[in-house]
N, C-alpha and C positions, 0 to 999 in steps of 0.2 A: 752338504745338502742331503747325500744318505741318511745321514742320522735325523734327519725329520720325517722321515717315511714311515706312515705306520700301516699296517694290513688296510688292502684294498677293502676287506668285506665290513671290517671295523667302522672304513671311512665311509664307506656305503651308508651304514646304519646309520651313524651321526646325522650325514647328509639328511637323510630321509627323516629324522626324527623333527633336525630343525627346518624342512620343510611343514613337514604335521604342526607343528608349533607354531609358524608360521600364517598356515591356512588359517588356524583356531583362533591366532590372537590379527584384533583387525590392526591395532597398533604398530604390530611390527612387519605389516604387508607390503607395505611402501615403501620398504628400507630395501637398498642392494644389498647384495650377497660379498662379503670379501672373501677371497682364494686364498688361502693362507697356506704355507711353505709346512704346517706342522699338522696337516689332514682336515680341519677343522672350514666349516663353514660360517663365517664370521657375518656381523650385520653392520654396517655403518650408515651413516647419515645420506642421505643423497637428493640431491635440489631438484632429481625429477623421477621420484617413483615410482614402479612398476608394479600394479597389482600382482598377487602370487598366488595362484589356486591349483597347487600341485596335488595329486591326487595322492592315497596313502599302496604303497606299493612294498614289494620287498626284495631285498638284493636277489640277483640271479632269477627272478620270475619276471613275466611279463607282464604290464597294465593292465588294473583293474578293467575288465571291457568297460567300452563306455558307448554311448547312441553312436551309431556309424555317422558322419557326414561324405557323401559324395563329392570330394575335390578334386579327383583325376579319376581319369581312364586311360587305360594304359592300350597304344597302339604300336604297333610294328613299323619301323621305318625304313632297314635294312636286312633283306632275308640272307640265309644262310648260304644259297647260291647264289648272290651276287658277292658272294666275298668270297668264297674256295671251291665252287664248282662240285665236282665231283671228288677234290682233294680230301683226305680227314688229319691233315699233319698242322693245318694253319689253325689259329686259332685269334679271336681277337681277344690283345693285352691292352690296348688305349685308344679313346675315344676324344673328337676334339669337334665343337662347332663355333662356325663365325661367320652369320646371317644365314642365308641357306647354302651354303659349304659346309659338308659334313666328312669330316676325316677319319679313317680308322686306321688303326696301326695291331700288324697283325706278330705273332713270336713267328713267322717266317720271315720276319724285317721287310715286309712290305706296306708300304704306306697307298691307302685309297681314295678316291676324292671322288664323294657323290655330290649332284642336285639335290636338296631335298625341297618339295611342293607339298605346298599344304593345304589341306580342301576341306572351309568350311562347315559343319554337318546342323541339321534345322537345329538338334538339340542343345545346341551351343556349344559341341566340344568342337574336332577335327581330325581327319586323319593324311599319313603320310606316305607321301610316294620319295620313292630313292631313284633317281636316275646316276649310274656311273659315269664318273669322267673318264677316271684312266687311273691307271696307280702303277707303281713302280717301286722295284724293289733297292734297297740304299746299299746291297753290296757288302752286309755284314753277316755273320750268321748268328748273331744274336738277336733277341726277341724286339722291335719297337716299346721302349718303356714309357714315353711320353711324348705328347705332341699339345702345342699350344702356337696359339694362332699370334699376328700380330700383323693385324688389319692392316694399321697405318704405314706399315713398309712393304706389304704386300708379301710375310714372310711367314713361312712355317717353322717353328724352330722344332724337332726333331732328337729325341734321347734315344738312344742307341748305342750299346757297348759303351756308355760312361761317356760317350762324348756328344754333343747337342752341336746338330747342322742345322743350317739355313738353308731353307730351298726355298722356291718360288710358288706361292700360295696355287697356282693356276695350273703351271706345268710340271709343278715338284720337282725339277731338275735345280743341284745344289748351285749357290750361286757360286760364278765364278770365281770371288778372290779365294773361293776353296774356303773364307772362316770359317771358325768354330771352336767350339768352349770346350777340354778337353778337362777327362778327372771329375764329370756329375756324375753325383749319385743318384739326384732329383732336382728337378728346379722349378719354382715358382716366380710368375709375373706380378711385378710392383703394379696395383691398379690404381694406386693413389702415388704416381711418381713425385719424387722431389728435385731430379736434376733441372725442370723447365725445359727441355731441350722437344718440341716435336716431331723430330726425325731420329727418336731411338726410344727403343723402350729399356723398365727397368731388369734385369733378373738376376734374380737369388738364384744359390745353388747349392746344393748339399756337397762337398768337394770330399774324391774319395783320401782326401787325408783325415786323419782323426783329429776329431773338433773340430771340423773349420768351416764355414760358413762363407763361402765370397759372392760379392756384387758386380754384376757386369752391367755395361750399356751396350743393347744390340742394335749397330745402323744397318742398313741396308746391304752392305756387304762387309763389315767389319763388327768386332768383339771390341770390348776395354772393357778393363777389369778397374774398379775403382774403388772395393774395400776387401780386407780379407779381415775375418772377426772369429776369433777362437769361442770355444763355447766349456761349458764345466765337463760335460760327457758326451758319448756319440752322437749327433743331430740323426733323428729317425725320420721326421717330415717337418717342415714348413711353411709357414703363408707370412707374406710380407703385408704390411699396410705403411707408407710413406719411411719413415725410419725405426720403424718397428717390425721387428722379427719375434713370431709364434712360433714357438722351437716344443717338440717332443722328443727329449729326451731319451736315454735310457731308463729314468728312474720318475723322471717327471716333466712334469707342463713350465715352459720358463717364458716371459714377457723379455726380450733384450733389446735393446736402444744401440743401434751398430754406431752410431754419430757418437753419442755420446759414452756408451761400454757398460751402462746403467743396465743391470738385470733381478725381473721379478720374477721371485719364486711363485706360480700357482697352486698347482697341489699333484702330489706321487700319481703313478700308476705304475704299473708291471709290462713292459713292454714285451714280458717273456711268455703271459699269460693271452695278451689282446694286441690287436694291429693299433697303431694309433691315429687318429683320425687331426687333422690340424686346418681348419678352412676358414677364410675370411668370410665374414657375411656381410660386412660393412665397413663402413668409416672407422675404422680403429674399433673395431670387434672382431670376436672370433668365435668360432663353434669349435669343443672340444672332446673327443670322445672319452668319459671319466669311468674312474672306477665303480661297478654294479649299476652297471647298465644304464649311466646318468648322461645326455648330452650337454653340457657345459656351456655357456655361456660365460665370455672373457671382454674385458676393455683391456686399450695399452696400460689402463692403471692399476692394472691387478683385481677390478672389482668385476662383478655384474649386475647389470641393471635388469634382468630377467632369472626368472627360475627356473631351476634344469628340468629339464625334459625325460621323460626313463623311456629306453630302449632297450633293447635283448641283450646279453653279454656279448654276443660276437656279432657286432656291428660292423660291419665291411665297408660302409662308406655310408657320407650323408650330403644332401645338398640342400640347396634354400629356393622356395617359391612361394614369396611374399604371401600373404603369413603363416608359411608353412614350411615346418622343416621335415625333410625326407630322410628317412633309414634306409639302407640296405642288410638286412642279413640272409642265410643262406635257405631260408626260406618265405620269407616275408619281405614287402616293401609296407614299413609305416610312414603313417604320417600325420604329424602333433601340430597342433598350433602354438604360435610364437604370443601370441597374444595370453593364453589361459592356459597353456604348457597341457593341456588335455588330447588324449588320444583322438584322431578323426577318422581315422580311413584305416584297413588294411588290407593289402593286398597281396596273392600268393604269388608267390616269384621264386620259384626254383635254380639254381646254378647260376645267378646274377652274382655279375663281382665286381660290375662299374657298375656305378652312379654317381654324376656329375651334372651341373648346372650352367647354363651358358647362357647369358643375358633375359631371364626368366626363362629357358627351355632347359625342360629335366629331363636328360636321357641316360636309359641305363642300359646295362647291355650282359649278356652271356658271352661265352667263350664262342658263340656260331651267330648270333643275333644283336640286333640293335634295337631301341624300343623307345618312346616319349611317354610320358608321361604328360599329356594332356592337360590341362588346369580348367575345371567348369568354369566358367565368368562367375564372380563374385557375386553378380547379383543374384544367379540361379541360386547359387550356394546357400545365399541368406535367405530365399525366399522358402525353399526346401525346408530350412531349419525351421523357420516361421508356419510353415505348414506344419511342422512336428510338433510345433506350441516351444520349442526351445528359443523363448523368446532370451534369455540372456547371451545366450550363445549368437545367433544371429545379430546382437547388438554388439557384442566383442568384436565382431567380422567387419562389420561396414564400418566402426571405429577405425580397424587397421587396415580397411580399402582405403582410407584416404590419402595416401602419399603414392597411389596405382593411377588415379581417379583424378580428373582438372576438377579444379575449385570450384566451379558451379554445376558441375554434374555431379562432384556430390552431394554438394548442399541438395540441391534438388531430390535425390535418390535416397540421401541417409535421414532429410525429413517424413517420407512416405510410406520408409522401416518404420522409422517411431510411432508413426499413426498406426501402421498395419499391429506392432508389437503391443501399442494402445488397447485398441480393439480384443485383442486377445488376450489379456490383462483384464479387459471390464467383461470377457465372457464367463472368464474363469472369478471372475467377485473381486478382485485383486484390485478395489478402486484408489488406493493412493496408489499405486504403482501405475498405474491406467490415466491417473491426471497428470501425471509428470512427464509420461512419453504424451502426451497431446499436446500437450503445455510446448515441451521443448518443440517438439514438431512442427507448433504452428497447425495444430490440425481446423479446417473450417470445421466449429464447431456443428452446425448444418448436417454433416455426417453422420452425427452423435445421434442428432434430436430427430432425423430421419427414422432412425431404428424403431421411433413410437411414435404408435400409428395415430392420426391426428393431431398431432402436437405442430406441425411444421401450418403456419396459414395457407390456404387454400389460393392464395395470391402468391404466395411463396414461385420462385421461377428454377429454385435446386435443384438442381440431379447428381444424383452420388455420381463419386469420381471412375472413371473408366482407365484402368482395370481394376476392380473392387478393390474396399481395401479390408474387407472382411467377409463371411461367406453365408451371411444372414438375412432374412431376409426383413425381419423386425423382432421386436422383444419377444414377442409370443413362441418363433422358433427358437432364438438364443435361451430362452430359458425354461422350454419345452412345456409351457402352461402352469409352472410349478409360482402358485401368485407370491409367498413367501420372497423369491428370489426377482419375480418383476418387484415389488415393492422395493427393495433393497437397489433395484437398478432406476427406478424412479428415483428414490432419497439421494442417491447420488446425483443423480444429472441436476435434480436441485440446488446442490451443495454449487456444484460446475458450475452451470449456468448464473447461478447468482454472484460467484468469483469472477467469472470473465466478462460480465457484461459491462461493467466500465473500464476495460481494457483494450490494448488495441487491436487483441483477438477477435470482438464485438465489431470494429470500425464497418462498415457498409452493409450488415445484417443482424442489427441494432430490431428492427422491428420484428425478423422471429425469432430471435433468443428471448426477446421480455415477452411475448406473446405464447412462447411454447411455455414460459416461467409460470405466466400464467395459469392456462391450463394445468400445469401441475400441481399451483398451489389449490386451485379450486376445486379441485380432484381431491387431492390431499387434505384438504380444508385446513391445511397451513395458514397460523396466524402471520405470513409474513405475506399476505395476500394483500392487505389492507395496505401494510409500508408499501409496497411496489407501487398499487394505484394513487397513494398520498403525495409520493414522490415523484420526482420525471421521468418517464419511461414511454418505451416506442409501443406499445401494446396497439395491432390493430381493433377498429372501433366493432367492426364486423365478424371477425373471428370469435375476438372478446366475449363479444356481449352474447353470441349464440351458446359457448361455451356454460358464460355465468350462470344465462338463463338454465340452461339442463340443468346445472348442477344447482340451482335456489340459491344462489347466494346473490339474491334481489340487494343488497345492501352494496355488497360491494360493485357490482353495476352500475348502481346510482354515483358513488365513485369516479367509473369507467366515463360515463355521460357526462361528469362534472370535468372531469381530466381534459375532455373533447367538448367543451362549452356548449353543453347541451341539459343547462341547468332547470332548464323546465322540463324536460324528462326525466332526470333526477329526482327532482324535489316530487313529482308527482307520483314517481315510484316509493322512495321512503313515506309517501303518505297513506299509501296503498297499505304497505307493511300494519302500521299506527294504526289503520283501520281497520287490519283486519282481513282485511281482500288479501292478499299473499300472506305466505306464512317463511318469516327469515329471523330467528333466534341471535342475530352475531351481535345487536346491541340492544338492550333493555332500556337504555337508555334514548331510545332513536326520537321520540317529541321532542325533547330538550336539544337536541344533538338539531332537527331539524330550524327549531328557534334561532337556532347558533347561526346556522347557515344563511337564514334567510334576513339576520343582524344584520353580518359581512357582504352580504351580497349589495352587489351595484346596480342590478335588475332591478327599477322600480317597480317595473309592472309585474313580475314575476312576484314581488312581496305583497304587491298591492291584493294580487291573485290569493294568494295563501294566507291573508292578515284575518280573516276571518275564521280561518280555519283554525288555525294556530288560537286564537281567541277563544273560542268554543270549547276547546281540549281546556285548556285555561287560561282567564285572564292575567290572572297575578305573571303566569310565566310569556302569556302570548305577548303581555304588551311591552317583552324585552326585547323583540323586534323592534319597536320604536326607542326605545328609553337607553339602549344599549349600541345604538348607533355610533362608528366616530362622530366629534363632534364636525370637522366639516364638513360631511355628508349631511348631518344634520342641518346646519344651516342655510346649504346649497339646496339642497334636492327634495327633502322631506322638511312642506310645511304645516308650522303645528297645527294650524286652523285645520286643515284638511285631515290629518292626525286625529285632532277632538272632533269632527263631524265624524268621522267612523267611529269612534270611540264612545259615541250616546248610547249604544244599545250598550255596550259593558262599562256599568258604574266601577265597578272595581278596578278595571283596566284605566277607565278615565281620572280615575281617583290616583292611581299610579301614576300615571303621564304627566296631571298639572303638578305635583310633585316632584317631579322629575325638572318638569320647568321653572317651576318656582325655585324650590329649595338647592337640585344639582346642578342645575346652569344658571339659577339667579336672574332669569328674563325679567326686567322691570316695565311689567304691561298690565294695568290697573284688572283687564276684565281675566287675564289667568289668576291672580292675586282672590277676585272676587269668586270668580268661580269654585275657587276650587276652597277658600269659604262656607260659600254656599253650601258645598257637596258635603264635607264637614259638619255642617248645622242640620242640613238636612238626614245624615248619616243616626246623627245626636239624636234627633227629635224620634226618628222610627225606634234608635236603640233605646227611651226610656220607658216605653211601656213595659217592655220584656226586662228592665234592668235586671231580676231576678235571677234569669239563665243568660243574660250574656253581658254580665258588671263588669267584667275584665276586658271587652273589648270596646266596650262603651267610653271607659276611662281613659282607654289610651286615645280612640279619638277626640275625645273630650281636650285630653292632654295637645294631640296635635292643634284643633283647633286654636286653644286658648295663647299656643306659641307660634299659632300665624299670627292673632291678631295682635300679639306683644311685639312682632319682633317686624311686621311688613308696614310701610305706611302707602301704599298704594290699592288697597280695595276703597270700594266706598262703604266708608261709614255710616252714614247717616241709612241707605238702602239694609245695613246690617240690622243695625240699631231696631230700623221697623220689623224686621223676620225675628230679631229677638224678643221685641216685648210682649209681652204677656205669655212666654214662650217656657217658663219658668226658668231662665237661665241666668240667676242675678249673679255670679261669676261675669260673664262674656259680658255683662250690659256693663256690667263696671271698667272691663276693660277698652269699652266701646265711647264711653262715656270720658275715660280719661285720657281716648283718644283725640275729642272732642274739648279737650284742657277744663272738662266738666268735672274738677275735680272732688268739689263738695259734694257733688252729686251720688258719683263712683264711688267713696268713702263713705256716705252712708247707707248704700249699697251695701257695702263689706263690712260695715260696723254696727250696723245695726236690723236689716237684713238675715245676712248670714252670720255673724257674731263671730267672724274668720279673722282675729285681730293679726295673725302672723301674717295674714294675705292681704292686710292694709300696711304694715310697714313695708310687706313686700312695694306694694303700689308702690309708695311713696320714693324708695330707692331703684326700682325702675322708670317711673313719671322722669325721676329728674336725674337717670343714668345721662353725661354728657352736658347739664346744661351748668350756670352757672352758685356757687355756693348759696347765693341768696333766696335762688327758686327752691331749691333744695329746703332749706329753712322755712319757705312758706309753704312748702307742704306740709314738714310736720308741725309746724304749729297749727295749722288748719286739723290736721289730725287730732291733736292734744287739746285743742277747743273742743272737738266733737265729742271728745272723752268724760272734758268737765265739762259741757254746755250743762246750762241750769234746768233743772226738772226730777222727779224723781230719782231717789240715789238706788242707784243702779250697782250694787259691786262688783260685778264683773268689771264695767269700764272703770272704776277707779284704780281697780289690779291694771289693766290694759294701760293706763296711764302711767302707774307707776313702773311698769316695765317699759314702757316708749322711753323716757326717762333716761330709767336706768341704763339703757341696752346701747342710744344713742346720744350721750350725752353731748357729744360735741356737734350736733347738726340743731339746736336753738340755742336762743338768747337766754341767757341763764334770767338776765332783769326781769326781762318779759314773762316768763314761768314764772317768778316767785311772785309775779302780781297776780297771775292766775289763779296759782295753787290755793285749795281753800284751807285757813286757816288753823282745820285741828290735824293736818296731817305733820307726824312727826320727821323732826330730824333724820332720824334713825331709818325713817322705810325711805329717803333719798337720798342716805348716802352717797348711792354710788355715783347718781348725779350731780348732788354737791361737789365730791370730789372731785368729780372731772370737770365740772364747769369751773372749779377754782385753779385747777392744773391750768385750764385752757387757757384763762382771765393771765394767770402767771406768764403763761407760758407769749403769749399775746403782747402783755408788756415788755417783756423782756426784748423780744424778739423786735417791738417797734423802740426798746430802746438801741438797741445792735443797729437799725439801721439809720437811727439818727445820729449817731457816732459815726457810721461810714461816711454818711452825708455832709457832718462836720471835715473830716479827716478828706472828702475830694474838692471842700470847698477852699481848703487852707492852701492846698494844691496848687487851684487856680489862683489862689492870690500870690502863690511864691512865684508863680509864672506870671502873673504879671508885675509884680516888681522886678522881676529879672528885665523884662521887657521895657521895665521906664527907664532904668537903670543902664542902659546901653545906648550908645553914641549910633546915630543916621548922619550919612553925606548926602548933601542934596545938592546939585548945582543944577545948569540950564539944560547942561547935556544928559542928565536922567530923566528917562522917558517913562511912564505910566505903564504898568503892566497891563493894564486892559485897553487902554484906545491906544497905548503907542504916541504920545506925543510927552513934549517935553513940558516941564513943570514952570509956571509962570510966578508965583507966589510961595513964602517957605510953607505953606499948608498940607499934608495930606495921610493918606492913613496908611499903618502899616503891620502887615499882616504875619501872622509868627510862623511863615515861614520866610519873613526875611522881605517879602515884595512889597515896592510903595505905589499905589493910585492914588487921585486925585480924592479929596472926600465928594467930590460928585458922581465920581465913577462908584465909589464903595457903595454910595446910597443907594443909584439905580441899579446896581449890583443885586440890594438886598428887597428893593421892591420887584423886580423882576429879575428870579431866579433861575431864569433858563442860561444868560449867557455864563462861560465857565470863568470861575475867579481863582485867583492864587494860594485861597487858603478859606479854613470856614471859619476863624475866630479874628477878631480886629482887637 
């Protein structure tokens, strides 16, 4: 094992290097530390990592300074005249405590036994009073080297001149079987025993032979010795933990397994150079004093799950007070934490050469004195820090109070750090860092929206928390009037606030988180002002709207009043905007938008209210209140009559509406049909004086018109007919006319009239859309007579004929034209109709000869099937009964039906003159 030793100061540096490397890289923060036998600081894997934030240091110096924290003070326990009087030859060599029994052992082999009382102080530390019992000297002239208590036998065990007595914790008188462990050099108590036995405890001892390490059990008055374990080199110091021996070496740190002989090498030191330091801290760990000023951290596995500590090279002793490990050297007491391996405290301690820990009390002591080491309570500790704004630091602390601290007084305590470490996060701008400690915290967010002034409702019943959990009294002092940095602390609580308000942070003050939301956005003139009131939200009605109102945002108010069914203050406000009386920019759009509103709305009277209004701004859009309705509403609640009685004064509106009725809901009610007619013709007749400047809109009513009267048969006719004529509108009279199956009439109307021969075919193929071929054919030959009727030759209608003709040739009787046609028109200008009436003539025959073939071919059918039927043998006797009356047959007579059943032929007849009752078959 020599041969893996390499220079302490070499190993120093490495140390330190891959701690630096460490700190830098976040990846390999989390890995334990492996002690390797060859100097080296090794990393491996580990299932429960230990952050590492070693500071950068260098061998032989001492810690970078770092912010003080106050974790002890250091009090007097034992003064120098209660232990030698007036003597200057004693001196104390060991110190031992077990509850308030405090023992000293002095190099004049005398052993002492104080009271120690301890008196709370307001500031949360304490101090100590020593009352002596008695002490008694053991009869050697060697110094006391150690003494260690063991409560549960009520025994002191006692090193002196290499051999360890048991005496009686109370009277220190040895006990009587005289035992005792002869040949220590030092010994250490098993705190994690393995024998089970509760009437003896464990102990190691350093035995003055070379190499040897043995284990005894001490009872109440007797020794047994139960292993003896050699070692590689001399054993210098010891700590046992269950079957694991922490052994310092000559030359190094070794892990040994006395049960099983199994030993890890840790890593060298020089024990010619430094005292060695060997102490258990826990469950199968150890603290170790390393080379350049490192304190080590050890499992039985050879690893560590912590990162060393640096202390002074001539460290003298160290002890533990959760989460803090203590140094002694010969002029300082430090003290680092276990949690972040950083320096906390130091303090000036001259000629101290114990320090030891006994069930969390750290006493140290000089060669004339004794002294405690005090622990502030945790809480002050973290509170201090947090006053110092070392908010990470005070969050490491109440992390590692938790295994000091019962389950629910921490949660309680280490949520109120969070908030407190929150607050001072969001003073310093630090806002993601500031929503996570709230977050985890659980902070009422109430707290938060306190800070800004009016944001919390004036119904609001809050009161910040008692004792503050921050030192402000609103935004304006946290940010000292600087508005750059209040806006930056607004934008946040917006971002907050609208995070947590559907969570269960929000649960029972729902109504001022969306309320102070509020207020911000309107402040802000945040477009997420509008989503908030759109959606559901607790916003009060009264806070809200005095809010909105300051700040003009009349728009979204109306919102605010809708949200809280207060739609006729709403709609009366948006109207106000529209008019002009307030002035609120957020929608351009806001007539239309109120339209919308007053559509969906269920308020009769509220629409009935504003239908005129809405009309006035415009018709075309007002009367989408009506026309835009669902259609149940429609049906149920808004009727049309009442609709068109408000709708006389606006033609355009009302022109909308019966349209609406006719055409998008197809209501079949003669007087909306005629009506809206009327309003059409009447539209027509105004628009054709001015046809000039307004031909374009005239056409299309024109156009509507002419495709109501084509396509509705419920106005009345005849009342049209008279507003049309003499109206100049020989269009409409023709389609009035052909309404009136006045066909001759209508067609010379269109044909001679208006000379519109494409809008007489059209007729004719609308007249007889739906009815049967033959009406169809007397239209156009009615047409084609008006073409040739006898009288001046006309050539337009002989063109006009011969394209009817042509165009349709299969809708007349080709015979009947050629008797018509007069005799000098040529072959040539009829082709097309010739053709197709010969196609059609072919096509005619043919098709009736196809089906008189079918007719042949189903009649051969029946007759195969009735010879099959004569041709088949019937039983008839007495006992075959008639399928329709059920009685039996008296004569061979009766009929029989294909499918097999016989009746009487009187049954069959009455059968077929009265075809109600049911028969056996439908052919005889």
């Amino acid at each position: 094992m020599a041969s893996h030793i390499v220079g302490a100061q070499v190993f120093t540096e490495i140390i330190i290097l891959r701690a630096d490397l460490a700190y830098e890289n976040k990846e390999t923060a989390g890995s334990c530390w492996a002690l390797s036998p060859c100097g080296l600081l090794n990393q491996s894997p580990n299932p429960k990592p230990q952050a590492f934030n070693q500071q950068k240091c260098f061998a032989g110096g001492r810690p970078a300074d770092m912010m003080s924290t106050k974790a002890f003070t250091l009090v007097s326990a034992v003064e120098r005249e209660l232990l030698v009087g007036d003597k200057e030859q004693g001196h104390i060599e060991c110190v031992e405590c077990c509850g308030k029994n405090l023992y000293v052992g002095t190099s004049d082999c005398i052993v002492y036994h104080f009271l120690l009382e301890e008196r709370a102080q307001p500031a949360g530390t304490a101090t100590f009073s020593a009352t002596k019992q008695l002490h008694r000297h053991l009869g050697f002239r060697k110094p006391v080297s150690e003494l260690r208590a063991a409560s549960a036998l009520n025994r002191l065990l006692v090193l002196c001149d290499n051999s360890i007595t048991l005496v009686n914790m109370m009277s220190l008188e040895p006990v009587p079987s005289g035992a005792r462990i002869k040949g220590a050099v030092a010994l250490a108590l098993n705190e994690n025993p393995v024998s089970g036995d509760p009437f003896c405890v464990e102990v190691c001892i350093i035995s003055v032979k070379r190499r040897t390490i043995q284990v005894f059990l001490v009872y109440e008055d007797r020794v047994q010795i139960v292993r003896e374990v050699s070692t590689p080199e001399q054993p210098l110091a010891v700590a046992v933990d269950g079957h694991f021996l922490c052994l310092a070496l000559t030359t190094q740190y070794i892990i040994l397994n006395y049960n099983t002989g199994v030993a890890q090498d840790l890593f060298p030191y020089c024990s010619d150079e430094k005292r060695p330091i060997v102490k258990r801290i826990g469950r199968q760990e150890f603290l170790l004093a390393g080379p350049g000023g490192l304190g080590m951290f050890a499992t039985v596995a050879g690893i560590s799950q912590r990162a060393p500590v640096h202390w002074s090279e001539n460290v003298i002793g160290a002890a533990i007070c959760f989460p803090y490990v203590i140094a002694l050297d010969n002029e300082f007491i430090t003290v680092h934490s276990m949690l972040d391996q950083q320096q906390k405290q130091t303090l000036p301690f001259k000629e101290g050469h114990i320090l030891q820990d006994f069930e969390g009390r750290v006493i140290v002591a000089t060669s004339k004195g004794v002294y405690i080491l005090v622990p502030l309570p945790l809480e002050k500790q973290i509170q201090d820090l947090l006053a110092s704004r070392r908010v990470e630091e005070a969050l490491v602390l109440a992390k590692g109070a938790r295994r000091n601290i019962p389950k629910e007084k921490f949660q309680v305590m280490y949520r109120r750090i969070l908030q407190q470490a929150g607050f001072i996060q969001f003073a310093q701008l630090q806002f993601l860092e500031a929503k996570e400690l709230f977050r985890s915290g659980q902070l009422d967010v109430r707290e938060l929206i306190s800070l800004y002034p009016f944001l919390l409702p004036t119904s609001s019943s809050f009161t910040r928390s008692h004792p503050p959990l921050h030192e402000y009294a609103d935004l304006n002092q946290l940010t000292q009037g600087d508005q750059e940095k209040m806006a930056k602390c607004k934008r946040f609580l917006m971002s907050y606030l609208n995070e947590v308000r559907s969570t269960e942070v929000a649960n029972g003050y729902k109504e001022d988180i969306d309320t102070a939301l509020l207020k911000l956005y309107a402040e802000a003139d945040h477009d997420s002002l509008l989503d908030l009131l759109v959606t559901e939200n607790s916003c009060l009605l009264t806070d809200s709207a005095a809010w909105l109102e300051k700040h003009k945002k009349y728009f979204a108010l109306g919102l605010l009043y809708h949200y809280n069914h207060q739609d006729a203050a709403a709609v009366q406000l948006w109207v106000n905007i529209v008019n002009g009386d307030i002035h609120d920019s957020t929608r351009s759009d806001l007539y239309e938008y109120v339209v919308d509103f007053l559509t969906y709305s269920l308020d009769q009277e509220l629409v009935w209210k504003y239908a005129d209004w809405v009309l006035q701004k415009s018709e075309e859009v007002g009367v989408q209140v009506f026309t835009r309705r669902p259609l149940d509403e429609q049906q149920n609640s808004f009727n049309p009559d009442s609709i068109i009685t408000c709708l006389k004064k606006y033609p355009k509106a009302l022109v909308k509406y019966l349209e609406h009725l006719v055409i998008d809901r197809r209501l079949q009610k003669e007087e909306y049909h005629t009506h809206l007619a009327l309003l059409y013709l009447d539209e027509v007749l105004q628009q054709r004086p001015g046809a000039n400047s307004k031909g374009a809109e005239a056409t299309e009513t024109q156009a509507k018109l002419r495709h109501l009267l084509q396509k509705s048969d419920l106005y009345r006719v005849h009342f049209l007919i008279d507003r049309v004529r003499g109206a100049g509108l020989p269009m409409e009279s023709a389609i009035l006319h052909g309404k009136l199956e006045e066909h001759e009439e209508a067609l010379r109307i269109l044909v001679h009239e208006l000379r519109d021969f494409s809008a007489a075919e059209d007729y004719c193929l609308w007249r007889s859309e739906g009815r049967d071929p033959l009406y169809r054919q007397r239209l156009f030959h009615t047409l084609l007579a008006m073409y040739l009727q006898p009288g001046p030759s006309v050539p337009e209608l002989a063109v006009a004929a011969t394209d009817l003709l042509n165009h349709h040739a299969a809708e007349f009787d080709a015979a009947r034209v050629l008797q018509l046609l007069p005799g000098t028109w040529s072959v040539q200008l009829l082709r097309p109709f010739l053709t197709g009436a010969v196609r059609d003539s072919v096509h005619t025959r043919r098709t009736t000869q196809v089906a008189l073939g079918l007719a042949k071919s189903e009649n051969l059918i029946y007759k195969y099937d009735k010879m099959k039927l004569k041709g088949s043998s019937v039983r008839l006797s007495d006992k075959k009964l008639c399928q329709m009356c059920q009685n039996p047959f008296r004569e061979p007579v009766f009929v029989r039906y294909p499918n097999g059943g016989l009746v009487h032929t009187h049954c069959a007849a009455g059968r077929h003159t009265n075809p109600s009752p049911p028969g056996p078959g439908a052919r005889t």
